[in-house]
Backbone atoms as SQL, in Angstrom:
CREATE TABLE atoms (id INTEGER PRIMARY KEY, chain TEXT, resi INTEGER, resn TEXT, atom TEXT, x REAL, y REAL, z REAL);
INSERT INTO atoms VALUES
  (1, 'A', 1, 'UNK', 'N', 0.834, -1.188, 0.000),
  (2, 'A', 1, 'UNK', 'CA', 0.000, 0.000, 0.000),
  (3, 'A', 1, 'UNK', 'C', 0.876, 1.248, 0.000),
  (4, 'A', 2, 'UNK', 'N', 0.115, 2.458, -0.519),
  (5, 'A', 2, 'UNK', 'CA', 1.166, 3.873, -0.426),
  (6, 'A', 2, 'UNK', 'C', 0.624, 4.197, 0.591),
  (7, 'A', 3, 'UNK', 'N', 1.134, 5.411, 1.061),
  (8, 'A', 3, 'UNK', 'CA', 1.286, 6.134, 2.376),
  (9, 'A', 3, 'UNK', 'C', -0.450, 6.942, 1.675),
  (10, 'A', 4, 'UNK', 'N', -0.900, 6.727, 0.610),
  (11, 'A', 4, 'UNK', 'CA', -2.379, 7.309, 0.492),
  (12, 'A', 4, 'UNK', 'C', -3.586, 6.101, 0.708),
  (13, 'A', 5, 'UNK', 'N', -2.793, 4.995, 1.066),
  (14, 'A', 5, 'UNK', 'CA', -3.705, 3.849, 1.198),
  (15, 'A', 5, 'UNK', 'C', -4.224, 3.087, -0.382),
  (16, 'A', 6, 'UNK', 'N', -3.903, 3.145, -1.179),
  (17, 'A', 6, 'UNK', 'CA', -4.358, 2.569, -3.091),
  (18, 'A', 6, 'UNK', 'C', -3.017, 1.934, -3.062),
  (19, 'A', 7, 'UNK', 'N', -3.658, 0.786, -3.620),
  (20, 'A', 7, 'UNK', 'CA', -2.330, -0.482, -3.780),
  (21, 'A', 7, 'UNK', 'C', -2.107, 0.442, -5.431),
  (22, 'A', 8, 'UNK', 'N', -1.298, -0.217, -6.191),
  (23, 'A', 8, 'UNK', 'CA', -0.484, 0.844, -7.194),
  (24, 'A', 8, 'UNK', 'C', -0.546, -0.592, -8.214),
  (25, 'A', 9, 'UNK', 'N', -1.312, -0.274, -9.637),
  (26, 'A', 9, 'UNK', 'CA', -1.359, -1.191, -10.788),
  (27, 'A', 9, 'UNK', 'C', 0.143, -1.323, -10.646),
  (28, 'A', 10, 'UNK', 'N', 0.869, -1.979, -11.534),
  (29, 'A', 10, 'UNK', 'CA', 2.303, -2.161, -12.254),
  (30, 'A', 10, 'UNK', 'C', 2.258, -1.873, -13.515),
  (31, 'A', 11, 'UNK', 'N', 2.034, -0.690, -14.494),
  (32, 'A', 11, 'UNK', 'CA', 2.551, -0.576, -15.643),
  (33, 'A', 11, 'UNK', 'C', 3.488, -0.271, -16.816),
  (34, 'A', 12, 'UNK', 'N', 3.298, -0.652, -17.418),
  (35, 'A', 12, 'UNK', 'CA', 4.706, -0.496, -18.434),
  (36, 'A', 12, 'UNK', 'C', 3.846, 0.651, -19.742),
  (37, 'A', 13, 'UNK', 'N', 3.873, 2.127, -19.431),
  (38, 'A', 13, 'UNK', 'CA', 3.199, 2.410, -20.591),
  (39, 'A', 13, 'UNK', 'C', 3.105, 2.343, -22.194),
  (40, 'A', 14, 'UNK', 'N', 4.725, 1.902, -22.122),
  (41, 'A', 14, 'UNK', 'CA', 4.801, 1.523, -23.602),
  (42, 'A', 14, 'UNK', 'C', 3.711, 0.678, -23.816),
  (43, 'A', 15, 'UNK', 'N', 3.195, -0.710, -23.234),
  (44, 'A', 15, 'UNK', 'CA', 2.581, -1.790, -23.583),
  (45, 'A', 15, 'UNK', 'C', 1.163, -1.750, -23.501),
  (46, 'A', 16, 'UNK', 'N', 0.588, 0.103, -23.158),
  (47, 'A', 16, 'UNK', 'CA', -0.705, 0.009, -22.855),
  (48, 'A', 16, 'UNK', 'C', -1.640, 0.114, -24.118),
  (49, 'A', 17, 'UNK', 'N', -1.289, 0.293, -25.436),
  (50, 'A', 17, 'UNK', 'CA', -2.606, 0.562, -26.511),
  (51, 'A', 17, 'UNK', 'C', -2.668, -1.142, -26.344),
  (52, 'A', 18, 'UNK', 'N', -4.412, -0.686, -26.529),
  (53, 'A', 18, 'UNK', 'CA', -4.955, -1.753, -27.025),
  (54, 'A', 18, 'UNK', 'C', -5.074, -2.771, -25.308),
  (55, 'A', 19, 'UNK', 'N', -4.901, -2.058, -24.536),
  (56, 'A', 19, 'UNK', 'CA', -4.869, -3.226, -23.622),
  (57, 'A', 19, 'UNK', 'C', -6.717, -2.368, -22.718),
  (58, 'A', 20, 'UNK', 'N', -6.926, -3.767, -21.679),
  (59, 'A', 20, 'UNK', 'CA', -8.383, -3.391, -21.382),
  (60, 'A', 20, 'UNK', 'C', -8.172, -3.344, -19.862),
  (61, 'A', 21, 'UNK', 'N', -9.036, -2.423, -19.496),
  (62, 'A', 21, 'UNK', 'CA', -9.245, -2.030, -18.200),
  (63, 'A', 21, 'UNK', 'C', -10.932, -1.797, -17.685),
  (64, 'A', 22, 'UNK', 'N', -11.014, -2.391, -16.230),
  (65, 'A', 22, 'UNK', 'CA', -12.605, -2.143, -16.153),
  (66, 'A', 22, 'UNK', 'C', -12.342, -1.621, -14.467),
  (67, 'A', 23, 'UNK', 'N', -13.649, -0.534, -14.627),
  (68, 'A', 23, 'UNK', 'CA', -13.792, 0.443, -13.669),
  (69, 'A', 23, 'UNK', 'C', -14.632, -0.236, -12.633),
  (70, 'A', 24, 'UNK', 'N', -13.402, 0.154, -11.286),
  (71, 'A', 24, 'UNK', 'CA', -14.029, -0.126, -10.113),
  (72, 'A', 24, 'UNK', 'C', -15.518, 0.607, -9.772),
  (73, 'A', 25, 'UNK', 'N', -15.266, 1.717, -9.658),
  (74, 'A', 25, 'UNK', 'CA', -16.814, 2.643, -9.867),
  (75, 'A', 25, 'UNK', 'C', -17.212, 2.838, -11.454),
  (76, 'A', 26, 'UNK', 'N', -18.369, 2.004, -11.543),
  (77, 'A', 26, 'UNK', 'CA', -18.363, 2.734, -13.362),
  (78, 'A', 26, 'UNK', 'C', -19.046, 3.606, -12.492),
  (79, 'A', 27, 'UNK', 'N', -19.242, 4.333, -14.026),
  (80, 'A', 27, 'UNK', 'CA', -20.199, 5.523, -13.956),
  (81, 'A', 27, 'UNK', 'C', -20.828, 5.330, -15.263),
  (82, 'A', 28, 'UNK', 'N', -22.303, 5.945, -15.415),
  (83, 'A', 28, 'UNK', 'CA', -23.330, 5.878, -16.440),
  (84, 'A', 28, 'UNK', 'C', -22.896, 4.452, -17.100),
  (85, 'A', 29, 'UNK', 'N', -22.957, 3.674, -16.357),
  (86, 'A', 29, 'UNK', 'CA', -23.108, 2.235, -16.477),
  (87, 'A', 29, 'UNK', 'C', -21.367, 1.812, -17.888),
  (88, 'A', 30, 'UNK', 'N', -20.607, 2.586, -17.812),
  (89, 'A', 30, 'UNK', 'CA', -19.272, 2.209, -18.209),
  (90, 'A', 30, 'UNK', 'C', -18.591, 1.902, -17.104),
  (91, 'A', 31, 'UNK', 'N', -17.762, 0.580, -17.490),
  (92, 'A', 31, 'UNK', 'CA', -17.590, -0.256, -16.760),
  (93, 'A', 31, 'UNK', 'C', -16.422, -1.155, -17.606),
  (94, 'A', 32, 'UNK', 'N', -16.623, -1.466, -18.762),
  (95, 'A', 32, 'UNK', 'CA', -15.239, -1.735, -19.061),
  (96, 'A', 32, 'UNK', 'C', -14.677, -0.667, -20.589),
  (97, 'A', 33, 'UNK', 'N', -13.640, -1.010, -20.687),
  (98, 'A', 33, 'UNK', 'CA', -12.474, 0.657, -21.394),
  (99, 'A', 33, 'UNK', 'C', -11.437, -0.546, -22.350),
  (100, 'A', 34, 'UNK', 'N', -11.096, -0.055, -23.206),
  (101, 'A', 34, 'UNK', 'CA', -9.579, -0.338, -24.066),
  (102, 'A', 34, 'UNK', 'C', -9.110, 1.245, -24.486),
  (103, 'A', 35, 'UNK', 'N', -7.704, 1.004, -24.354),
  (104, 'A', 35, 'UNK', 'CA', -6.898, 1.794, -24.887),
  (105, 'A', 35, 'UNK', 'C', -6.693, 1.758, -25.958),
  (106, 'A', 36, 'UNK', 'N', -7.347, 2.814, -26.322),
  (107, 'A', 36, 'UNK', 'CA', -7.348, 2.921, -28.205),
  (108, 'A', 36, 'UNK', 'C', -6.214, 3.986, -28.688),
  (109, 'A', 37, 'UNK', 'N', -5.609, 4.611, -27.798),
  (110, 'A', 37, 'UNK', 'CA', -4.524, 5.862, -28.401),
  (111, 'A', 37, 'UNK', 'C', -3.734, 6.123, -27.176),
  (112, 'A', 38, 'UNK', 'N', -2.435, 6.332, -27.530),
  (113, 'A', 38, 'UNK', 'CA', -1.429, 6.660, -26.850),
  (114, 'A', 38, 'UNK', 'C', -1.022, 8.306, -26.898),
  (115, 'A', 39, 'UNK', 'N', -0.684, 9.195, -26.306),
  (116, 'A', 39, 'UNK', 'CA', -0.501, 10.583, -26.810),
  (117, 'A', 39, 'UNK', 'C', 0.637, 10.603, -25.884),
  (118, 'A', 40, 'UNK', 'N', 1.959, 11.427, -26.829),
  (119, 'A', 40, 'UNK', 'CA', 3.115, 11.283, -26.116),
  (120, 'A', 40, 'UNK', 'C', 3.727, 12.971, -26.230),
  (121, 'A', 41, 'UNK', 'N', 4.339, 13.527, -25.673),
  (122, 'A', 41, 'UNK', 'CA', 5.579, 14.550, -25.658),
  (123, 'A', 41, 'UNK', 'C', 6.160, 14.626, -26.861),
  (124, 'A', 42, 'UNK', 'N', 6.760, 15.865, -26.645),
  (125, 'A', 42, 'UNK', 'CA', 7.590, 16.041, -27.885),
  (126, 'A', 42, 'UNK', 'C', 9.280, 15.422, -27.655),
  (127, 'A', 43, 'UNK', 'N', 9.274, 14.375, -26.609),
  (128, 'A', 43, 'UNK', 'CA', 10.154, 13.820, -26.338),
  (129, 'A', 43, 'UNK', 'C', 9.757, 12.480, -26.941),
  (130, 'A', 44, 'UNK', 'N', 8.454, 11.847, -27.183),
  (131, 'A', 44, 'UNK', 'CA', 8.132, 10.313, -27.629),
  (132, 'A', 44, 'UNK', 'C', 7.985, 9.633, -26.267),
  (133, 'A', 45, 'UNK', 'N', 7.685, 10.169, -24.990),
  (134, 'A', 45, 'UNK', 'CA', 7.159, 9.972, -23.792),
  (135, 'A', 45, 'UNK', 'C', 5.810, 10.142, -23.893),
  (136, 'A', 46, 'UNK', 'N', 5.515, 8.790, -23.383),
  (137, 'A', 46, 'UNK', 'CA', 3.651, 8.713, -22.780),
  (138, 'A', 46, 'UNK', 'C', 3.654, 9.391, -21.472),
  (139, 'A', 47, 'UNK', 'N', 2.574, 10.535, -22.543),
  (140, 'A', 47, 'UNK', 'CA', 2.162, 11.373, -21.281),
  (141, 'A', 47, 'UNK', 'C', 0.049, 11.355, -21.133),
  (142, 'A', 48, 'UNK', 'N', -0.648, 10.608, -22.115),
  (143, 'A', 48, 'UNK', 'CA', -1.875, 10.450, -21.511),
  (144, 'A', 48, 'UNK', 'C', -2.210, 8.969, -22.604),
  (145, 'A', 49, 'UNK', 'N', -3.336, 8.855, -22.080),
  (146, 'A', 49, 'UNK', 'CA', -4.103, 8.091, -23.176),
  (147, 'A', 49, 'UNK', 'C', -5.649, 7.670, -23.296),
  (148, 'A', 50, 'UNK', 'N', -6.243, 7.289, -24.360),
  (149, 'A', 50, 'UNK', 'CA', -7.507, 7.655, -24.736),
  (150, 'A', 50, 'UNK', 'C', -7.952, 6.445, -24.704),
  (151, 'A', 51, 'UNK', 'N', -9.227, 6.501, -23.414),
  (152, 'A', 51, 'UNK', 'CA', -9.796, 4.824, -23.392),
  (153, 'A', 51, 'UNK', 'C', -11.185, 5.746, -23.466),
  (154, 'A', 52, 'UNK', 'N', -12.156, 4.213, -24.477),
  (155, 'A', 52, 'UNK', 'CA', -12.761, 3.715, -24.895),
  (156, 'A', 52, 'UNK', 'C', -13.655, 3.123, -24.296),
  (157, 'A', 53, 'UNK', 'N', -15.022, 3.667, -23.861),
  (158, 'A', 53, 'UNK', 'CA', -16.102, 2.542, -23.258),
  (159, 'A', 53, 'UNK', 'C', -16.611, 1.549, -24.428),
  (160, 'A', 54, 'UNK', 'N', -16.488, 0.542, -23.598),
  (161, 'A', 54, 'UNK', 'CA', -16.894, -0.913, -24.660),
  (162, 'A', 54, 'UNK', 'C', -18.266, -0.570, -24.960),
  (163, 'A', 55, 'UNK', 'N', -19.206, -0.262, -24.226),
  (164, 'A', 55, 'UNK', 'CA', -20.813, -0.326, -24.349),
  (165, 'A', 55, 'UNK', 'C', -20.673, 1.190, -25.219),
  (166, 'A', 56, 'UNK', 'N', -20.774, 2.043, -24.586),
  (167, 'A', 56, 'UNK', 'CA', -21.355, 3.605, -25.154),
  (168, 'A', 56, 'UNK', 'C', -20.619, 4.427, -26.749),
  (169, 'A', 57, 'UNK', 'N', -19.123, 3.380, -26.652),
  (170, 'A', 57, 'UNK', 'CA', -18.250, 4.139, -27.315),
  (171, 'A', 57, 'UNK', 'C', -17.490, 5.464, -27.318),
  (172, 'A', 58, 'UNK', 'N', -17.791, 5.961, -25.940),
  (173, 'A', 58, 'UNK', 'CA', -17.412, 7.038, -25.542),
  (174, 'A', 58, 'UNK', 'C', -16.042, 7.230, -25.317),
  (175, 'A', 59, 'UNK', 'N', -15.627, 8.175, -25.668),
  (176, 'A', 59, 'UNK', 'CA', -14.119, 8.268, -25.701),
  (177, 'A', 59, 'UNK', 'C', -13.663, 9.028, -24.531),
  (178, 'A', 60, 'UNK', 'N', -12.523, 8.759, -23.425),
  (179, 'A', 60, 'UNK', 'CA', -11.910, 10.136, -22.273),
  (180, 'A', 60, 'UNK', 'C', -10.442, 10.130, -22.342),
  (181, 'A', 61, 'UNK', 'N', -10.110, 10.980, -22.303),
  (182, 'A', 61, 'UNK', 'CA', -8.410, 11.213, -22.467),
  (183, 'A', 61, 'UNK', 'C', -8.157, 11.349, -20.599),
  (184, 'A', 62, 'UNK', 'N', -7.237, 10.122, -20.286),
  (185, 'A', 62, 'UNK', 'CA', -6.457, 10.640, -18.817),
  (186, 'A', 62, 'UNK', 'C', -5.263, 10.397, -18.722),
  (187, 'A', 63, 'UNK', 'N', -4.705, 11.005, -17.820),
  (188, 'A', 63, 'UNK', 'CA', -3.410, 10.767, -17.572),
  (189, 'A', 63, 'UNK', 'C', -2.775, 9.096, -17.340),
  (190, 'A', 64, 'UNK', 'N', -2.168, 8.453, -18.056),
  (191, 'A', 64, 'UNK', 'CA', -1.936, 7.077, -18.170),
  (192, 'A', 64, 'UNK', 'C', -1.871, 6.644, -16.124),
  (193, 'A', 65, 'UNK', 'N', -0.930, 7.532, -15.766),
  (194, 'A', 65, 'UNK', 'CA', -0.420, 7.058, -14.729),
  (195, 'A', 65, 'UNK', 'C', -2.064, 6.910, -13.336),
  (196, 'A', 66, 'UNK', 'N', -3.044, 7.524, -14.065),
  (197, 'A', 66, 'UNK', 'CA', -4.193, 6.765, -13.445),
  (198, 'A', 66, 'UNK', 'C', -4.802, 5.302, -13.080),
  (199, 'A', 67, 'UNK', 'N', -4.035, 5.018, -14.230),
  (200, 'A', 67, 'UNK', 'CA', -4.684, 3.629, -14.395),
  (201, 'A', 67, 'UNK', 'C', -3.964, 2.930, -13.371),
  (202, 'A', 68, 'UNK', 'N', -3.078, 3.526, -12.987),
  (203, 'A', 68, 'UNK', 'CA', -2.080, 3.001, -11.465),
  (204, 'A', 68, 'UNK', 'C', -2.609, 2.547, -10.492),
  (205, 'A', 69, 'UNK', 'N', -3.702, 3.406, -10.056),
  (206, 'A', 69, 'UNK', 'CA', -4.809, 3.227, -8.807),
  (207, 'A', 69, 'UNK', 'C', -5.582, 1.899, -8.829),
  (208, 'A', 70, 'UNK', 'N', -4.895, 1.354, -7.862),
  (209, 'A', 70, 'UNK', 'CA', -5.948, 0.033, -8.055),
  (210, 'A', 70, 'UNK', 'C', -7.493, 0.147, -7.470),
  (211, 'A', 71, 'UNK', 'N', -7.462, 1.698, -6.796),
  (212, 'A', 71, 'UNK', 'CA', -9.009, 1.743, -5.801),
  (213, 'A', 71, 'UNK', 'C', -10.101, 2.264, -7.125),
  (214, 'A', 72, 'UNK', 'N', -9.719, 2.575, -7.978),
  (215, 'A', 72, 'UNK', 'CA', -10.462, 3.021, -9.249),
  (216, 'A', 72, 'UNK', 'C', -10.190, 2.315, -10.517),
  (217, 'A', 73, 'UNK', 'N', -9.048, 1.429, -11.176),
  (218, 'A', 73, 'UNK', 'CA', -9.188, 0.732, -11.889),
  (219, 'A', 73, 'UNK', 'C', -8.327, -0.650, -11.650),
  (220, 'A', 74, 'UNK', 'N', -9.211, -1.670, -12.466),
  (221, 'A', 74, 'UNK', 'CA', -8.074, -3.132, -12.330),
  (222, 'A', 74, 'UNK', 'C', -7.968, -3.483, -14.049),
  (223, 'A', 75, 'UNK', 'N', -6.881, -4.192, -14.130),
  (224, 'A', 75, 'UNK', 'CA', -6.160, -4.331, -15.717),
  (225, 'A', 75, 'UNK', 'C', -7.187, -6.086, -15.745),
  (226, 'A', 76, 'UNK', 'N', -7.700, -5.679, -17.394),
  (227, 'A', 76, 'UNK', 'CA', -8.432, -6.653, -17.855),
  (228, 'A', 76, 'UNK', 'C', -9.756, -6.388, -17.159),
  (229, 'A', 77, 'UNK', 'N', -10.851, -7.772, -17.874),
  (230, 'A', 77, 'UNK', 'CA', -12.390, -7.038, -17.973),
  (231, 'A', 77, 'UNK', 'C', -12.700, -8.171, -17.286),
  (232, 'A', 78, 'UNK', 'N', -12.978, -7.642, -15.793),
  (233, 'A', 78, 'UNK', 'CA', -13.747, -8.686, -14.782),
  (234, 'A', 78, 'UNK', 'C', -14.970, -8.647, -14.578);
């Protein structure tokens, strides 16, 4: 655990397009996500990326290093 209490995903952001994630809290009934786009720096550093609700098709851009939080998301569609 961190000193904020959220155990911490393990990611490698290079390896995140295309990979799936499902929300501990959905909201408006989204609930599971794929990473459909990577958006990087003008260094070629991942600095966000654009997931995908499976049901609505709705698109949200967040900061990759979200997906870290295990109290709000877990990797793969449970």
């Amino acid at each position: 655990m961190t000193a904020f209490g959220a155990m911490m995903n393990p990611i490698n952001p290079e390896k995140l397009l295309h990979s799936k994630w499902t929300a501990v809290l959905p909201k408006q009934k989204e609930k599971h996500f794929l990473v459909t786009q990577l958006i990087r720096d003008d260094q070629e550093k991942v600095i966000a990326c654009i997931l995908e609700a499976v049901i609505t098709r709705r698109e949200y851009e967040i900061d990759w290093k979200g997906l870290k939080n295990s109290e709000q998301w877990r990797q793969g569609w449970s």
